[in-house]
C-alpha positions as CSV (number, residue, x, y, z in Angstrom):
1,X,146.6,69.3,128.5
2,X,149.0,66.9,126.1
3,X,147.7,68.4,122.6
4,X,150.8,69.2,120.8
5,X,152.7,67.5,124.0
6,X,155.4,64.4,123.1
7,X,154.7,61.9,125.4
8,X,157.3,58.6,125.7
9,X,156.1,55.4,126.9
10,X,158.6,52.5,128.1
11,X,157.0,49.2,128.4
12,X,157.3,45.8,126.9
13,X,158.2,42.1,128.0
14,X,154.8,40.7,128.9
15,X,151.3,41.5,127.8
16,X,150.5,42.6,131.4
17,X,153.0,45.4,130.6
18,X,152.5,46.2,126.6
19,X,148.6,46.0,126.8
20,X,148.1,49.0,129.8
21,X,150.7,50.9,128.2
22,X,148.4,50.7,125.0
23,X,145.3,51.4,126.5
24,X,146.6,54.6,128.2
25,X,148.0,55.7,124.7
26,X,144.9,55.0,122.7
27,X,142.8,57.3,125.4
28,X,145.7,59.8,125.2
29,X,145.1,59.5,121.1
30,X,141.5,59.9,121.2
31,X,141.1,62.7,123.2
32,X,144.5,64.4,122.7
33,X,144.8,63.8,118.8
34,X,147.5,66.0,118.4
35,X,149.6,64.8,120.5
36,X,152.7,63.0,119.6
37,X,153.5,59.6,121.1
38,X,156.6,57.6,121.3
39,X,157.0,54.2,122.6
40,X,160.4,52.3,123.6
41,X,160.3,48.5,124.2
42,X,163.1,45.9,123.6
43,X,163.4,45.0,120.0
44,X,162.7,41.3,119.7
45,X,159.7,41.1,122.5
46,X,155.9,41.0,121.8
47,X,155.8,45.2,122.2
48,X,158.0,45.4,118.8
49,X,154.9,43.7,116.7
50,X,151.7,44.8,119.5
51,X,153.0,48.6,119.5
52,X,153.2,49.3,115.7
53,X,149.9,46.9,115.3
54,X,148.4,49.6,117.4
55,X,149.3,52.3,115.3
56,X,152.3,54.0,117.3
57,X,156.1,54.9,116.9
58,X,158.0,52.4,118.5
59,X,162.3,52.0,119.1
60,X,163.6,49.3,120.1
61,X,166.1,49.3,123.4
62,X,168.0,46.0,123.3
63,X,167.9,45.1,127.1
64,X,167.3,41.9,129.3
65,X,166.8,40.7,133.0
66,X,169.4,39.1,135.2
67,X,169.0,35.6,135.6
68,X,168.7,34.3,139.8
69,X,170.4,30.9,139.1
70,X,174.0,30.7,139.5
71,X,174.5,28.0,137.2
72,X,177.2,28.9,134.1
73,X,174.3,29.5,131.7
74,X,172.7,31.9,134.0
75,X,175.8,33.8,134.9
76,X,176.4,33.9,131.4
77,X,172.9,35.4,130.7
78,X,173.7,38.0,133.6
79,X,177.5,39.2,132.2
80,X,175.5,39.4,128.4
81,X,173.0,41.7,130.6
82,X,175.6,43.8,131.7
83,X,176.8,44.6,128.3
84,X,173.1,45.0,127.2
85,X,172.9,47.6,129.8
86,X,176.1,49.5,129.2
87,X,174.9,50.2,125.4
88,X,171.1,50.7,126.7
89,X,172.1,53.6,129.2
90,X,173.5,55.9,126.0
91,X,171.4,54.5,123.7
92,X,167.6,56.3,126.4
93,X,170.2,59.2,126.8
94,X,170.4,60.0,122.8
95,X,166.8,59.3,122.9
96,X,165.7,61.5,125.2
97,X,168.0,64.3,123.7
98,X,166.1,63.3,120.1
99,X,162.6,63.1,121.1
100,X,163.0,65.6,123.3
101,X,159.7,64.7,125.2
102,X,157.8,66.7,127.5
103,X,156.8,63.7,129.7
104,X,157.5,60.2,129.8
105,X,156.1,57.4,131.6
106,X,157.1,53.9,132.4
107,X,154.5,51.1,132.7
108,X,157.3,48.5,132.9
109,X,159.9,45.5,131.3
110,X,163.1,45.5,130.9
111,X,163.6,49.2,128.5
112,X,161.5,50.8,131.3
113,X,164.4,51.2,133.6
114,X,166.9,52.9,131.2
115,X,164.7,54.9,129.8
116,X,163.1,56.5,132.2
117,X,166.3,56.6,134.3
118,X,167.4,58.6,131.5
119,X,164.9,60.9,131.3
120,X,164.0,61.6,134.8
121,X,168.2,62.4,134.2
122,X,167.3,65.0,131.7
123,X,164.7,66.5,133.8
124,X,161.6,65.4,131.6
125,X,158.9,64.9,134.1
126,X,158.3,61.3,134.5
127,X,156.5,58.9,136.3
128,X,156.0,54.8,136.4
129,X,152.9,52.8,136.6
130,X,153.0,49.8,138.8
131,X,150.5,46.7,137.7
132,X,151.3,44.3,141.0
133,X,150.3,44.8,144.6
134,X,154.2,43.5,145.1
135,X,155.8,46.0,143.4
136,X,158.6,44.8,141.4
137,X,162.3,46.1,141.9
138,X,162.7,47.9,138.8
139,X,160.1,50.4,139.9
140,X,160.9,50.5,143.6
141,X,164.5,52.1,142.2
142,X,162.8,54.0,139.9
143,X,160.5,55.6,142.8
144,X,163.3,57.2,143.9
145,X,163.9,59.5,140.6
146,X,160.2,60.1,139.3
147,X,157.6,62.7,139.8
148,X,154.5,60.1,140.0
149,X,154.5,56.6,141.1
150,X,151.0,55.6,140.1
151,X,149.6,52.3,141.4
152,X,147.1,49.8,140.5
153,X,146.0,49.3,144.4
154,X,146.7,50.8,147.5
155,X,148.1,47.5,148.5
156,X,150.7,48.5,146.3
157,X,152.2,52.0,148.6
158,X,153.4,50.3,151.4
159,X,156.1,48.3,149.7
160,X,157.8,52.0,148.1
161,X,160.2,53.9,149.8
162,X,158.3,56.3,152.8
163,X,157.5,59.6,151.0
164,X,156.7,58.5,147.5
165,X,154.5,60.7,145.7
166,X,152.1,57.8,144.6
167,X,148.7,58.1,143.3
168,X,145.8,55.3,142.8
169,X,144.6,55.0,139.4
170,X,143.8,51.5,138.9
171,X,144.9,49.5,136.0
172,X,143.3,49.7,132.4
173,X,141.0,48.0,131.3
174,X,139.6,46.7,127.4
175,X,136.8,48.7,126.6
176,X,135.1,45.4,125.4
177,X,135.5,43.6,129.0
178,X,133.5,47.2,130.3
179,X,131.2,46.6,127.9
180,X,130.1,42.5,127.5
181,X,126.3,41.7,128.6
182,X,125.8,38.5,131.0
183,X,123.1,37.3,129.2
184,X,123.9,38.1,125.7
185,X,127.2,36.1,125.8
186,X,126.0,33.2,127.6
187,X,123.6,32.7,124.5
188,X,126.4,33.5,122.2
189,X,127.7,30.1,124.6
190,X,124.7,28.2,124.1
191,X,124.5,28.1,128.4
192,X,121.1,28.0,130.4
193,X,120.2,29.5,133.5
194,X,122.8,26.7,135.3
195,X,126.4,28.3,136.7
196,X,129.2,28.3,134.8
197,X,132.7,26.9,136.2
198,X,135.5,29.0,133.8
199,X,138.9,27.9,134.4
200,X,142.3,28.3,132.6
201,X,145.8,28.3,133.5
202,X,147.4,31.1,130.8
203,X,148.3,30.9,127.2
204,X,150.6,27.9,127.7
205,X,148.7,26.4,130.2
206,X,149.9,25.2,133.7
207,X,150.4,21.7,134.4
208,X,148.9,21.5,138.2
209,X,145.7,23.6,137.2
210,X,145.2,21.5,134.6
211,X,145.4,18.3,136.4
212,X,143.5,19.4,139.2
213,X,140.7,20.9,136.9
214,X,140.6,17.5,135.1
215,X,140.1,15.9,138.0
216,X,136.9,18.2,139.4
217,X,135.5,18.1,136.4
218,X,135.4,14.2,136.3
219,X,134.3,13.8,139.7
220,X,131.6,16.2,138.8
221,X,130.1,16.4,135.7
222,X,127.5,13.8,135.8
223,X,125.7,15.9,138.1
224,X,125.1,18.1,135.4
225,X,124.5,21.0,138.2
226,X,126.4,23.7,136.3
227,X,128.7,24.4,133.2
228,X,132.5,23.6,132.8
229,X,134.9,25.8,130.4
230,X,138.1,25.0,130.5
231,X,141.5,26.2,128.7
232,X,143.7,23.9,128.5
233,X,146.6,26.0,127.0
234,X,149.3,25.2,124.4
235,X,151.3,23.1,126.4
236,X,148.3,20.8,127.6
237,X,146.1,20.2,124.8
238,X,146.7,16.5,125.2
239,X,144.2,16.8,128.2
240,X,141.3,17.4,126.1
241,X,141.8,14.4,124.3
242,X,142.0,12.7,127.8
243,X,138.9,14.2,129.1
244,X,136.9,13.3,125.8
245,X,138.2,9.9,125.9
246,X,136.4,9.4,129.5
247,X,133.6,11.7,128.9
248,X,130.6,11.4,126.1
249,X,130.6,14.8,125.8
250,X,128.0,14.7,122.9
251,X,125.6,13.9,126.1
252,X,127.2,15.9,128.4
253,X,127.1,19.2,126.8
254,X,127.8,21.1,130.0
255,X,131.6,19.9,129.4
256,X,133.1,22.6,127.5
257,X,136.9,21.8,126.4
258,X,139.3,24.6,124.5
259,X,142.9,25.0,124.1
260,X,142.8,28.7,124.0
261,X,140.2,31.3,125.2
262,X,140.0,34.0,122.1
263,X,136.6,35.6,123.3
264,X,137.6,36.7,127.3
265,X,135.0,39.1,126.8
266,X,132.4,36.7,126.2
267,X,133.4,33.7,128.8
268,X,134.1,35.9,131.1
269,X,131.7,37.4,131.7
270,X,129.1,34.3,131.2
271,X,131.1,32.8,134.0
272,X,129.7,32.9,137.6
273,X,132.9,31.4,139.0
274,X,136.6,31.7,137.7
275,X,139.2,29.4,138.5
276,X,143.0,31.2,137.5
277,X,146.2,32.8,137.8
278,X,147.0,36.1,139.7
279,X,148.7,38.5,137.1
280,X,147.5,41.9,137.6
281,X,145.5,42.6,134.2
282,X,143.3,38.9,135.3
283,X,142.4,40.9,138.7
284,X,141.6,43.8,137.3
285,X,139.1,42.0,134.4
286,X,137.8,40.0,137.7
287,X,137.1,43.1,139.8
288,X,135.5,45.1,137.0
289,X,132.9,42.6,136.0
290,X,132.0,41.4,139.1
291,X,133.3,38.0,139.4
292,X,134.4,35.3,142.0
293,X,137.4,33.2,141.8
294,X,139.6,30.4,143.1
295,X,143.2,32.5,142.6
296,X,146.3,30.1,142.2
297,X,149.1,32.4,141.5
298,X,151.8,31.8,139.6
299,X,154.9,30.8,141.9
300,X,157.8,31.9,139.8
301,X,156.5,35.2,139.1
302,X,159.1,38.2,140.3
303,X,159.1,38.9,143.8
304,X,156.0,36.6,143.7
305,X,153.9,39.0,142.9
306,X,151.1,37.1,142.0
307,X,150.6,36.0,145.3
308,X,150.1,39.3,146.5
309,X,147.5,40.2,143.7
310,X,145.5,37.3,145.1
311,X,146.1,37.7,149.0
312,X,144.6,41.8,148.2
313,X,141.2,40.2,146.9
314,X,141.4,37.8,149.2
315,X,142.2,39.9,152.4
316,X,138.9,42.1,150.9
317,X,136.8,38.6,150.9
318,X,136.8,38.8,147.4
319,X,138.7,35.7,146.2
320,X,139.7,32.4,147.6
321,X,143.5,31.8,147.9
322,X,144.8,28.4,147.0
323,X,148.8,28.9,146.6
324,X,150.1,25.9,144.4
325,X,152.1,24.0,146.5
326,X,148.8,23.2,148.3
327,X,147.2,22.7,145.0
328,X,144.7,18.9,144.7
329,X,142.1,18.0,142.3
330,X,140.2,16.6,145.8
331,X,140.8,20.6,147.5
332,X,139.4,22.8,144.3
333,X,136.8,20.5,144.1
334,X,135.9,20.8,148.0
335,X,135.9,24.7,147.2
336,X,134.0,24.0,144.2
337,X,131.5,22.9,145.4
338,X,131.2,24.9,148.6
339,X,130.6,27.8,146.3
340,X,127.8,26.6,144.1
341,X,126.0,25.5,147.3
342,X,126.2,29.0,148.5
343,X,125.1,31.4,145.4
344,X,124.9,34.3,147.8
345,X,128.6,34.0,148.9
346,X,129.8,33.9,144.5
347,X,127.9,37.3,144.6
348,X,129.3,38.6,147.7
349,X,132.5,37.7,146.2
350,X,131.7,39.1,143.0
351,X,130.5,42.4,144.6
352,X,133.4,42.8,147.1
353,X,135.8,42.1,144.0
354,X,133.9,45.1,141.9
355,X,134.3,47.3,145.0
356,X,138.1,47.3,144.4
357,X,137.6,48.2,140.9
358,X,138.6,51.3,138.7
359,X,136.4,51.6,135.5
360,X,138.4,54.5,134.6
361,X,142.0,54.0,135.3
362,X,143.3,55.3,131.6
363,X,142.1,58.6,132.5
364,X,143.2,58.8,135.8
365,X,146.6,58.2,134.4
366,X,146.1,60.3,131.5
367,X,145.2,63.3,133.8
368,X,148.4,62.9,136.2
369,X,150.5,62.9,132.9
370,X,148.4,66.4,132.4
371,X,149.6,67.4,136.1
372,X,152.8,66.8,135.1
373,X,153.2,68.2,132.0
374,X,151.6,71.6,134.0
375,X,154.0,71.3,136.9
């Protein structure tokens, strides 16, 4: 049980980090509300403004990554890490000695190494949450020194050192993509009966998805066979000026242009095909609500982990794999429309994809935190 317990979370960096991290601690809050919660992130990333948003503690661990160029900027970058790192190793240790917690978990970014290096140290039971089938290097190190390693797939086990005490427990999950209706939100879209095509490349958009969706869509809209929601992202806005420039899109409604997707909920789960990246909170939405997709991870992820979130769903007939070196507008739209000629293979996909889903991953986590607290 964690009433009354102090629990430390390290995460931060990316949303696919931050927003786990959160949805464990707001479970831990609802049914634990006595229990005391701590989070450590670095001080100038999104977890400094997301965490105290959220309603949590938060301090700030001023860390970074080393850079893989070897160019005089990036070896620059790397000897400004190693300071970084020299002041961050003290800095957990006097935090662990001040919170004093009585279990701390790391769900990953750049403060998650230090952290719970230091408190695993001070023999706080701790564990670390792994997002990506490819686990990153951080947390392979780190597997070495914790209690748990829990995992977001089994895909994930192979790739830690042999013996690792490593448990499945999925990765959380909004409670509003558990909850969104089909129907309801394709009405809140204004969609018929007719499938719906969503694709997006991330927040800032990625060049070659956008191209090659631009291109699909063009060669295939005046059929008017199915629905088209796109998301263009920050950096390629211009394209929906281009689009609408080409198409009347007052007559064909079934064009549907945004820069940013704000509703996820809603679109995705209207969509009956999804066309994206690979980052491990995008497969876990996919798997959870059923849903096909065209995967095109990112290639500069670390350790390329995207790739190996797509190849799992793929390997389980779940996803298509396209990587994006191999990338056209003339190949997605081949796919494209292999799959809306063949309805019963988007829900086979859709199915296969929801067998490799965890609806309950916050409290699978939350109870090994329990385990360890007992231990």
């Amino acid at each position: 049980m964690l009433n009354n317990k102090k629990i430390l979370i390290a995460a931060g960096g990316t949303a696919g980090h931050i927003n786990p991290a959160l949805a464990v601690a707001g479970y831990i809050r609802e049914n634990y509300p006595d229990a005391e919660i701590l989070f450590a992130g670095t001080p100038d990333k999104m977890e400094s403004r997301l965490v105290p948003e959220a309603g949590f503690d938060f301090t700030g661990i001023e860390i970074s990554g080393f850079q893989r160029d070897f160019t005089f900027e990036g070896i620059k970058e790397n000897i400004a890490t190693l300071l970084r790192l020299a002041k961050a190793l003290p800095k957990s240790k006097k935090l662990i000695k001040d919170f004093n917690p009585d279990v701390a978990i790391g769900f990953g970014g750049y403060a998650s190494g230090p952290v719970i290096r230091a408190a695993a140290k001070a023999g706080v039971p701790t564990a670390i949450h792994e997002q990506n089938a490819f686990p990153g290097v951080t947390n392979k190190m780190l597997a070495k020194k914790v209690k748990k390693v829990l995992v977001t797939t089994a895909a994930a086990e192979k790739y830690f050192p042999e013996n690792t005490p490593s448990v499945v427990t999925g990765l959380p999950v909004r409670g509003e993509m558990l909850r969104a209706d089909r129907e309801l939100s394709r009405a809140e879209l204004g969609i018929d009966s007719k499938p719906l095509v969503l694709s997006m490349g991330g927040s800032l958009g990625a060049k070659s998805i956008n191209e090659a969706v631009s291109e699909m869509i063009l060669s295939r809209y005046e059929a008017q066979d199915c629905w088209f929601l796109h998301a263009t992202g920050s950096n390629g806005a211009a394209m929906i000026d281009e689009i609408k420039s080409k198409i009347d899109v007052g007559k064909y409604k079934n064009v549907m242009l945004r820069e940013y997707i704000n509703d996820m909920d809603r679109c995705m789960s209207a969509a009956d095909l999804v066309i994206c990246r690979a980052g491990a909170s995008t497969i876990s939405e996919l798997q959870v609500m059923r849903k096909a997709s065209i995967l095109i991870p990112y290639p500069y992820a670390a350790e390329n982990h995207q790739y190996y979130n797509a190849k799992d769903l793929a390997d389980n007939n779940a996803a298509i794999l396209i990587e994006e070196k191999d990338l056209t507008g003339e190949k997605l739209t081949a796919l494209v429309d292999l799959m809306l000629r063949n309805p019963d293979k988007i829900r086979e996909f859709g199915e296969n994809a929801h067998k490799m889903a965890v609806t309950d991953a916050s409290k699978r986590i939350t109870d090994c935190l329990c385990e360890l607290v007992s231990c």
